[in-house]
Each structure stands twice: as structure tokens, then as C-alpha cells.
C-alpha positions in Angstrom: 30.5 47.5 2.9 28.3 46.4 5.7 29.0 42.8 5.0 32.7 43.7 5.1 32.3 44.9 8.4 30.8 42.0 9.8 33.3 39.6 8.8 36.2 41.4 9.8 34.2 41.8 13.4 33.2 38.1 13.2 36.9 37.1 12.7 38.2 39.6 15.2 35.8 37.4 17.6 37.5 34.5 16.5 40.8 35.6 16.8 40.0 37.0 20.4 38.6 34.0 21.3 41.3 31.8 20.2 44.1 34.1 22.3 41.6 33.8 25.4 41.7 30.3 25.0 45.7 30.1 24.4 46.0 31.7 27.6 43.6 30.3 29.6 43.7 26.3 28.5 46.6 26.2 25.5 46.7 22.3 24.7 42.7 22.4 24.5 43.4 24.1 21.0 45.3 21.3 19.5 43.2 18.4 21.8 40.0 19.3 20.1 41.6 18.3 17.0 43.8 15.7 17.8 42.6 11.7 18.4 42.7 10.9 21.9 45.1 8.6 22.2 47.1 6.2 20.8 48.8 2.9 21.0 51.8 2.5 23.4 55.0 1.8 21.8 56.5 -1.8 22.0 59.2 -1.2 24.2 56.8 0.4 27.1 57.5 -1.5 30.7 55.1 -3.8 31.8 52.5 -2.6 34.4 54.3 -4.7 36.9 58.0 -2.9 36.1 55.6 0.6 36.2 54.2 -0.2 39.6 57.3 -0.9 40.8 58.5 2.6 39.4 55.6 4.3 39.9 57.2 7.1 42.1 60.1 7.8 39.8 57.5 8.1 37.1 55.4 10.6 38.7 58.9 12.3 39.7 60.0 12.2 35.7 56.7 13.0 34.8 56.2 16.6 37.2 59.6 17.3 36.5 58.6 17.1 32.4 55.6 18.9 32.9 57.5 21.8 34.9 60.4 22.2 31.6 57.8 22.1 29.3 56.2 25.0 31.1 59.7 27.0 31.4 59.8 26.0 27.7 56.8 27.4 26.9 57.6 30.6 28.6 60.7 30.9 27.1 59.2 30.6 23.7 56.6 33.9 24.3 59.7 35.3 25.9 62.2 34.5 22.4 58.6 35.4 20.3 57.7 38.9 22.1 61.6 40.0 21.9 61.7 39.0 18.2 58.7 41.5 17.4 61.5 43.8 17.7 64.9 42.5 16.8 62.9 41.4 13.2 62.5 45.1 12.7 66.5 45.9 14.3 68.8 46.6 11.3 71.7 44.2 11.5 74.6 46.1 14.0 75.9 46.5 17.2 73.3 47.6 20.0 75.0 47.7 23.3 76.8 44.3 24.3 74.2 43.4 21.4 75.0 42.0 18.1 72.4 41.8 16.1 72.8 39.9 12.8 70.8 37.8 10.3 72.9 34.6 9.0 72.1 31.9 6.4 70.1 29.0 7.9 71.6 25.7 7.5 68.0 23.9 7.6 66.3 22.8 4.9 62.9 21.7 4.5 60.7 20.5 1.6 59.4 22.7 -0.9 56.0 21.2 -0.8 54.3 23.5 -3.5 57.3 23.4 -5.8 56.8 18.6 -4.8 52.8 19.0 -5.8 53.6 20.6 -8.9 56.2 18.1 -10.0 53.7 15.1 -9.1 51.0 17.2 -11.0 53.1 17.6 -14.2 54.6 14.1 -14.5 50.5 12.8 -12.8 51.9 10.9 -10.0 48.9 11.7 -8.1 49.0 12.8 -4.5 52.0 14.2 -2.7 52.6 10.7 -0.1 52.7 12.3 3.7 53.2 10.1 6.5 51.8 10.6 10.1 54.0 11.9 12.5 55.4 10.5 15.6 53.0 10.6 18.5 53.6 13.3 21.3 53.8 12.7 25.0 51.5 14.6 26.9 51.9 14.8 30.8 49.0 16.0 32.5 49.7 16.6 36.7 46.3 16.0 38.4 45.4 17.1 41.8 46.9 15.1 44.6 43.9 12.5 45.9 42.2 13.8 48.4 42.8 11.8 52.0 40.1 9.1 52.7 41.0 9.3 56.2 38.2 10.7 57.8 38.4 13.3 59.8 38.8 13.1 64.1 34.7 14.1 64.9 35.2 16.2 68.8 32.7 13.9 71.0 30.9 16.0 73.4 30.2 14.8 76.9 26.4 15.6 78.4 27.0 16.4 82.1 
């Protein structure tokens, strides 16, 4: 029983600091498991053509970072509104339709795939790697070299 206990504590733990983190630092979750990096595509411009650009990449680049943000909002916006509607019964609520329709996406039925390989022993389901994600990180603006005016004071 006591043991019980402790693991459902331990894993509360977990799961509160897992939604601390979300909050406070969300791509630290999926960096600390990702690689690092990886190679730039072939068709990337040369670092001449991206100094030339630089400004409208850092423009591209902040204006990126700023959707992805409004995306992300939107998404806990869609997410905490579903909580709901997926306990609504299908009708009319208001200027509100609520409804559930067939999905026209598909996607692999991988346990039905591993069972097939299994049964005809074809060995490992092959996956492939997916395509790498761009990250845009804004840093803080360099601070100014310039130093600052220093008030000369004048002995009488």
C-alpha cells in the first residue's frame, strides 16, 4: 500500500515538474532529447548571399518566431476549449454547432504493420527519420560597445 503511495507521489512529482517546465522553458523538453544540430540542406545560400540578406533574415526569422508563438497559444487555446466541447453532445449551442464528422486522414496502423511483419518474419517494422525542424531562437539585442560619455570634473 505504502509502496503504492510512493509511486503515485513520485510520478505526481514528475508530472508537476514536467508542466512547470512546459511553461517555463517548453522546447527544453524536446532539446534534451533531440541531437543538436544537423546538416544544412543543399540548397542553403552561401554565407556571402546571407550576409548580404542578413537583415531580411533576422526580419523572417522574428517574424517566425512571433507566429509560432501565436501558434502555440492558439493551440492551448483549441486544447483548453476542447476539454469541453469533447464532453458537448453533438447539437446546436447558441450560434454553435457542435458536431463530430468522419476524418478523412489516415495514418498507419502500426500495431496491426508489426504483427504482419511478425507473422510472415520480415523482421523489424523499417521507420525512416523525419525531416529536420527549424528552430528560431531571438537572442538579446548586443549590447552597445560604445562606451559611455564619462562627466569630467574641473578642480577650481
Amino acid at each position: 500500500m505504502l509502496d503504492r503511495i510512493a509511486r503515485r507521489a513520485a510520478r505526481a512529482a514528475r508530472v508537476l515538474t514536467d508542466a512547470v517546465r512546459c511553461v517555463a522553458a517548453p522546447s527544453a523538453l524536446v532539446r534534451d532529447q533531440a541531437p543538436a544540430s544537423v546538416p544544412d540542406p543543399a540548397d542553403v545560400l552561401s554565407p556571402q548571399e546571407a550576409a548580404e540578406l542578413a537583415e531580411e533574415i533576422e526580419a523572417a526569422a522574428t517574424a517566425y518566431a512571433e507566429a509560432t508563438d501565436l501558434a502555440r497559444a492558439g493551440d492551448r487555446g483549441k486544447r483548453r476549449a476542447r476539454k469541453l466541447l469533447d464532453r458537448a453532445p453533438s447539437g446546436r449551442y447558441g450560434a454553435a454547432l457542435v458536431e463530430r464528422v468522419r476524418s478523412s486522414r489516415q495514418t498507419p496502423d502500426l500495431d496491426a504493420i508489426r504483427a504482419t511483419y511478425a507473422r510472415l518474419g520480415l523482421g523489424e517494422v523499417p521507420m525512416r527519420p523525419c525531416a529536420a525542424s527549424l528552430r528560431v531562437t531571438l537572442a538579446e539585442a548586443p549590447a552597445d560597445t560604445t562606451p559611455a560619455p564619462v562627466p569630467v570634473l574641473a578642480a577650481a
